[in-house]
N, C-alpha and C positions, 0 to 999 in steps of 0.2 A: 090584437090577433096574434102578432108576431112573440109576447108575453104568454100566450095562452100555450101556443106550443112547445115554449122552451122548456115551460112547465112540467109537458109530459114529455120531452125527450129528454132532460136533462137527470133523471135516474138512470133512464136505460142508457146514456152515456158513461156514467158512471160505475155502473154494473158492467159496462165493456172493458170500462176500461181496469178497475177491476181481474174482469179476467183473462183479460192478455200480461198484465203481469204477476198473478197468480202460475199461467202458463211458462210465462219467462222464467218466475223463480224455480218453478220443478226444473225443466228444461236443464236448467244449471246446475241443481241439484243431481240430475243425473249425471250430467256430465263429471261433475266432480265425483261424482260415486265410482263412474266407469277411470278415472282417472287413477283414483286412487287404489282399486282395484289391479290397473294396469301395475302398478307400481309395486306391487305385493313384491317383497323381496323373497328371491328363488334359494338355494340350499347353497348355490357357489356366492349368492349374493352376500349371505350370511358368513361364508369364510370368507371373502374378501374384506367385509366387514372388522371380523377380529385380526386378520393380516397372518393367519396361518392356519397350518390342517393340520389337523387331529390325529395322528397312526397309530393304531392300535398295531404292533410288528412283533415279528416271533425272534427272538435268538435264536439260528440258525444260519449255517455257511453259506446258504443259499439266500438268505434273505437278509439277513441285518445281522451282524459283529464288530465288534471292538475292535479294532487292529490296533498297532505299534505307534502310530503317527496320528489316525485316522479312523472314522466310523465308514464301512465298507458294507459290502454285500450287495448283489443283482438287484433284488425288489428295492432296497433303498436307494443305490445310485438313481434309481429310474425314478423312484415318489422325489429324490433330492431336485433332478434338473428339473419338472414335473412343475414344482412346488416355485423353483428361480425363474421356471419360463412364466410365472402368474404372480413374479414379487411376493412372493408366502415363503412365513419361513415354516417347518419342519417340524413339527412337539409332537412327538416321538412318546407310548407308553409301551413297555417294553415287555413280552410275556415267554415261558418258556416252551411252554405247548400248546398243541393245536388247540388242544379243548380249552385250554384258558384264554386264547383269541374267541374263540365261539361262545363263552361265553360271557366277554365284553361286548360282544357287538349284539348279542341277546337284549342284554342291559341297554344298548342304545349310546354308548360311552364313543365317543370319536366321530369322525368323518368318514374314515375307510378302516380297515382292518388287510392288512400283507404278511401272510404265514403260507404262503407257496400251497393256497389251497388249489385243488384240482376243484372240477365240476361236474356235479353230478345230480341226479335229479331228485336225491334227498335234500342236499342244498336249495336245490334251485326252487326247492317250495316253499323253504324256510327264509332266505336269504337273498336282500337282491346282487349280484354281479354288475362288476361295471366291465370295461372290456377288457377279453382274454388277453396276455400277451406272451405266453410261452408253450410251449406242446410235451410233454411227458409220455412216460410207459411208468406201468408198477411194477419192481421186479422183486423177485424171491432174492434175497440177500444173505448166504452160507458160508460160514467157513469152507477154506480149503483143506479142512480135514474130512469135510463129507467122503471123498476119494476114498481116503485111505479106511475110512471105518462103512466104505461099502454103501453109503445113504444118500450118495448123490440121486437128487429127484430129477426122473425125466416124464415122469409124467403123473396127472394130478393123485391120482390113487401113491405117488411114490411118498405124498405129504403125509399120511398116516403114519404117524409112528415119530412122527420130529419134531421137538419139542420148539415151535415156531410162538414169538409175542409182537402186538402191532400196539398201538396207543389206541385206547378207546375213544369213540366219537369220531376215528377217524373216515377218509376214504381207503385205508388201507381193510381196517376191519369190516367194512360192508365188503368191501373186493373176496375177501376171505369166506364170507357169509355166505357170497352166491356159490364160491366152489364148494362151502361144506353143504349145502342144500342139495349137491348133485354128485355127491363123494362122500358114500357110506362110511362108516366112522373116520373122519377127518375130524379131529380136534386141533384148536390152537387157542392160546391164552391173552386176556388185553392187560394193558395199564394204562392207570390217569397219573402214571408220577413219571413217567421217561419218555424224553422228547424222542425222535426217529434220532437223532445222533446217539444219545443214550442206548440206546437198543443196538444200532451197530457197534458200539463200545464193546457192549455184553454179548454181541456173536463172536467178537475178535475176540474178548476173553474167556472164550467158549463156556459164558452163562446157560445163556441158550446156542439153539442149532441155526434158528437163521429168523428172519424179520423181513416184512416187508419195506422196501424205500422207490422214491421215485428215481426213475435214470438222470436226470441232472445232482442230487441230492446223494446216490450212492459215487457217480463219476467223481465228485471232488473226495468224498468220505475215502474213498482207494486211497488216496495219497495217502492219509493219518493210519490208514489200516489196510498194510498191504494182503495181508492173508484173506482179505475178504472177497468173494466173488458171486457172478449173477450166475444162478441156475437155471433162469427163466423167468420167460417175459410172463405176467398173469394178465393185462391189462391191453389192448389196443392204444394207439395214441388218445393221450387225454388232457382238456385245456387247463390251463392255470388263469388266476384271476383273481382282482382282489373284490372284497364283501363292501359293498359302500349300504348308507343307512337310509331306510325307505323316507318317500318323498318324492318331491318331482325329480325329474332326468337332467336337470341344470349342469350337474357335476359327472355324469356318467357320459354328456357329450361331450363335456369340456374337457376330458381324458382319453376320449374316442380320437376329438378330431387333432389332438398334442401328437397321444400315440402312434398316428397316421405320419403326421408331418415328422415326429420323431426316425421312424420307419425310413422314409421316404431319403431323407437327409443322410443315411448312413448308420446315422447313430447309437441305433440298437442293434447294428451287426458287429459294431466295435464295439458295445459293451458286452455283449456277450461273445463274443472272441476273445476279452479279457481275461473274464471269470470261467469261459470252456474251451475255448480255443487250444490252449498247451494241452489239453489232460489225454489228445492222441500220444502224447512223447511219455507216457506212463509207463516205466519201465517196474517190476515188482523185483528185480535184485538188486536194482539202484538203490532203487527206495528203501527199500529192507537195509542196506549198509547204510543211507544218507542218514537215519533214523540213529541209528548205533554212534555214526561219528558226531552229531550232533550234541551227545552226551556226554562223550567219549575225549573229541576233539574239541571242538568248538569252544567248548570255556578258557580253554587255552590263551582263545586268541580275540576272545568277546572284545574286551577292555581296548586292545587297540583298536577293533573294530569301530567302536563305540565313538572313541575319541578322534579317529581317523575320519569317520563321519560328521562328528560333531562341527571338526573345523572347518569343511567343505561343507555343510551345511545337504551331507546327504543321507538318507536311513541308512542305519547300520544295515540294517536285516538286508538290503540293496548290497551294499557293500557285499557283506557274510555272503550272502548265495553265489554272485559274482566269482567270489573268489573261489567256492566251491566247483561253480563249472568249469574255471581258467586250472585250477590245480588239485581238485578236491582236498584243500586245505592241508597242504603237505609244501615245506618252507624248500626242498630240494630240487620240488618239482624242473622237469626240463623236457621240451619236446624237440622232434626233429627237427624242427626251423631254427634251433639256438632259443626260444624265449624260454625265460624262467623265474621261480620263485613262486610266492603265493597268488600274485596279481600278474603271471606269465609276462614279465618287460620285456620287449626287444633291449636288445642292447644299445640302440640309438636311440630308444622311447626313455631309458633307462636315466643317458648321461642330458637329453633335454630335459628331466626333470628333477634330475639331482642326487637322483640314487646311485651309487657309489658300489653298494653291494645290495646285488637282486638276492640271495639268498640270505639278506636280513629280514627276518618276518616284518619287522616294524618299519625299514625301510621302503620294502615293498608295495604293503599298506596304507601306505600316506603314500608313495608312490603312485599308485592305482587311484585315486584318493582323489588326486589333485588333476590324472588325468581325465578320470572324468568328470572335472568339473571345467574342465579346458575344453571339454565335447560339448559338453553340453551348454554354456557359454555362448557354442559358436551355433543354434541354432536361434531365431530368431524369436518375439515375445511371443508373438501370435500359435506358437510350439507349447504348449505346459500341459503340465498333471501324467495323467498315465502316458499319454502318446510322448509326450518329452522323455520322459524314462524310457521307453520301450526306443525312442531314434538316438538316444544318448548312448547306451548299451550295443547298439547294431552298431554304432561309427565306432565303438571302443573297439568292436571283434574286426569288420573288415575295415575300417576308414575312414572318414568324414567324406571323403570326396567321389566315395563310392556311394553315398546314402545322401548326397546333394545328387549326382547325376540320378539316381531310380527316383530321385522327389520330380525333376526334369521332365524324365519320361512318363512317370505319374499323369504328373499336368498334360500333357502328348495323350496320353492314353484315357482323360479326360476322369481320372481318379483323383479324390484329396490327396494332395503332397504330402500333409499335415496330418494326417491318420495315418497310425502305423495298421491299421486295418487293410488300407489299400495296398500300404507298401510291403505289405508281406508277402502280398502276388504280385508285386514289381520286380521288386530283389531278384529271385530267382532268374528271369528276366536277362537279367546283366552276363548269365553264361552265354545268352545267344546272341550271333554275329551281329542278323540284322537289327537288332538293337545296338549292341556294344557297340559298333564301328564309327556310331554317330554321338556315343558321349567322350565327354571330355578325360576320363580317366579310364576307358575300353572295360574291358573285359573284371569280371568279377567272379568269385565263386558266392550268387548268393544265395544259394540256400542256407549256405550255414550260419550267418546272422540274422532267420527268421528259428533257426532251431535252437542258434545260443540263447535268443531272448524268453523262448518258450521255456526252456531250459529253465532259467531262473527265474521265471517266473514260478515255476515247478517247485523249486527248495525254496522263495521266497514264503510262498504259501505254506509252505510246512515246517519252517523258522517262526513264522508269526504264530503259528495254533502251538507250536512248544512254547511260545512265550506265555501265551495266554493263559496256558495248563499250569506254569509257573505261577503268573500272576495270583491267579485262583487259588492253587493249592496256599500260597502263602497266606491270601485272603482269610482263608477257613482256618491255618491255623493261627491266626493271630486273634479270631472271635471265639478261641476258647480257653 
């Protein structure tokens, strides 16, 4: 009997069993499907992958340039720490204008694209954004000869008649678009060959009458071109942004939540303090002579600059401006207080470093030379890069022991010590009692080493864009 039934349950045992693991194998199969699925690697996954980002960046003052030492500019300092805070390094494709960024990121060429685009909602159907991080206006950008030839525009109907060019494809040219749409004959003319620098070139050499530029982008152009001026505002405030390439949001948060923390920490109020902070000390009859003696003067006394820096181990072009503010490069110089020469020595600063005669330029210059490297020396590691120049330069004008005490009260006042960010609104600080009474070196006059460093910061930036116009010029003619 017991034979008879094993008979008939011994398939359908088999058939169960069967399909319990028939069941088990899908079971797993999914799992490993949903697994590997999970695992799809995302867009930041893919750069972390190759160990760098991809930037498609414009040549412009406002974004990425060459300097003397250094690869500089706002958008790239920020893609630079950006890129160090995620262990990535940098590879950089380098374009001259806007429409040749737009139309690599067309192509699909890079990770992001930084050419100080604005946003707007021709882009924004074309292109994705990742987060804004600066605010602009567009302004009319004119010689200051409009004045005198009667054609200063005060209002939109005054654009008629002015032979205004903006770069094609830009946000400048639609901005233009919508006022000629509502301003009976208003004409203006575009190019695909001249970046917005190029065009304020051509207003300052009155090519044309004027151009449009954004207010951060015309604020530094002033310095290089003092004849140029805003007419007016065309635009409302408007955000900046860089183009990242469509896909999932893996890399648009991962720059959201940097940017935030970046924000938060200081860090983007001292990098832009850097690059706009001085350009309130914009003076246009300084500038207009700094320009002249730069040509004039300056080769004079390059070579010891050069070499005087060399051995201290600091930029010339630091030195050169320095010296400009302390004497505007004149070996005679002498102010009230008794200091003098080119690097203004006290006379006790004088014989601690060796100088013998303050009115030797070369004496003075390695003089100056050595002392600030005796400044700067005395600040500690945790001190470098831009914030070490800018506290090295303020201890040279009032002190060292003036710009120890505002780091003190800093800390007191629960600001970085270590950012000359903070301590440009500490300084000043040091004229008042109930501060002074309680540091250890009193009273200070300091605003003046928040205005000297601004200062040269001022000709620093306009020593390096003459170098560069050198470098170039040489360039081009040596490829013919």
């Amino acid at each position: 009997m017991k034979s008879f039934y094993l008979k008939i349950l011994l398939p359908f045992l088999f058939i169960l069993g069967y399909l319990s693991h028939y069941l088990y194998a899908t079971q797993e199969d999914c799992n490993k499907t949903e697994e590997i699925k999970y695992h799809t690697p995302t867009l930041l996954d893919k750069i972390k992958d190759k160990k760098h980002l991809d930037v498609i960046i414009l040549d412009a003052p406002v974004v990425y340039y060459v300097g003397s030492d250094e690869h500089k500019g706002f958008e790239y300092d920020l893609l630079k720490d950006y890129t160090k805070s995620m262990g990535l390094e940098l590879n950089l494709t380098v374009v001259h204008t806007v429409k040749e960024a737009l139309q690599l990121t067309r192509q699909g060429i890079g990770d992001l694209t930084a050419a100080s685009l604005s946003v707007n909602e021709a882009r924004l159907e074309e292109f994705k954004f990742g987060p804004y991080f600066h605010s602009i206006n567009e302004e009319l950008i004119c010689h200051n000869n409009v004045h005198k030839q009667n054609l200063y525009p005060e209002s939109l109907n005054d654009l008629k008649g002015l032979n205004i060019m903006v770069g094609k494809n830009t946000s400048a040219e639609e901005t233009l678009q919508e006022i000629q749409a509502k301003t009976e004959g208003f004409e203006f003319n575009t190019t695909t060959k001249l970046s917005t620098q190029e065009l304020l070139n051509n207003v300052w050499e009155q090519k044309i009458d004027c151009t449009v530029a954004d207010t951060h982008i015309f604020s530094i152009s002033q310095r290089y071109y003092p004849e140029l001026i805003s007419t007016m505002l065309l635009t409302p405030k408007i955000h900046l942004g860089w183009l990242l390439r469509q896909g999932d949001d893996s890399l648009t948060e991962s720059l959201f939540r940097w940017l935030n923390k970046y924000e938060r920490s200081g860090k983007m109020a001292e990098l832009h303090g850097f690059y706009y902070g001085f350009l309130k000390i914009f003076d246009y009859y300084d500038t207009k002579v700094f320009y002249k003696r730069i040509k004039t003067t300056l080769p004079k006394y390059e070579k010891i600059f050069r070499a005087a820096g060399k051995k201290y181990n600091i930029p010339w072009i630091i030195l050169a401006a320095q010296s400009y503010q302390e004497s505007h490069w004149n070996p005679k110089a002498k102010s009230y207080t008794g200091v003098r020469g080119m690097m203004m020595l006290t006379n006790d600063t004088a014989k601690l470093l060796g100088v013998k005669n303050r009115l030797s330029v070369s004496q003075s210059i390695y003089g100056g030379a050595k002392y600030f490297n005796m400044m700067r020396e005395r600040f500690p590691k945790g001190l470098e890069g831009k914030n070490l120049w800018a506290f090295t330069l303020a201890a040279y004008n009032i002190g060292l022991g003036h710009v120890y005490d505002a780091q003190k009260l800093a800390k007191k006042l629960n600001k970085n010590p270590n950012s000359w960010k903070d301590l440009k609104t500490v300084l000043p600080l040091l004229t008042q009692k109930k501060y002074n009474k309680k540091l250890k070196h009193g009273y200070a006059r300091g605003n003046e080493p928040v205005q000297y460093v601004d200062a040269i910061q001022h000709y620093y930036n306009i020593i390096v864009k003459h170098e560069l116009e050198k470098m170039e010029k040489k360039s081009n003619g040596s490829k013919k």
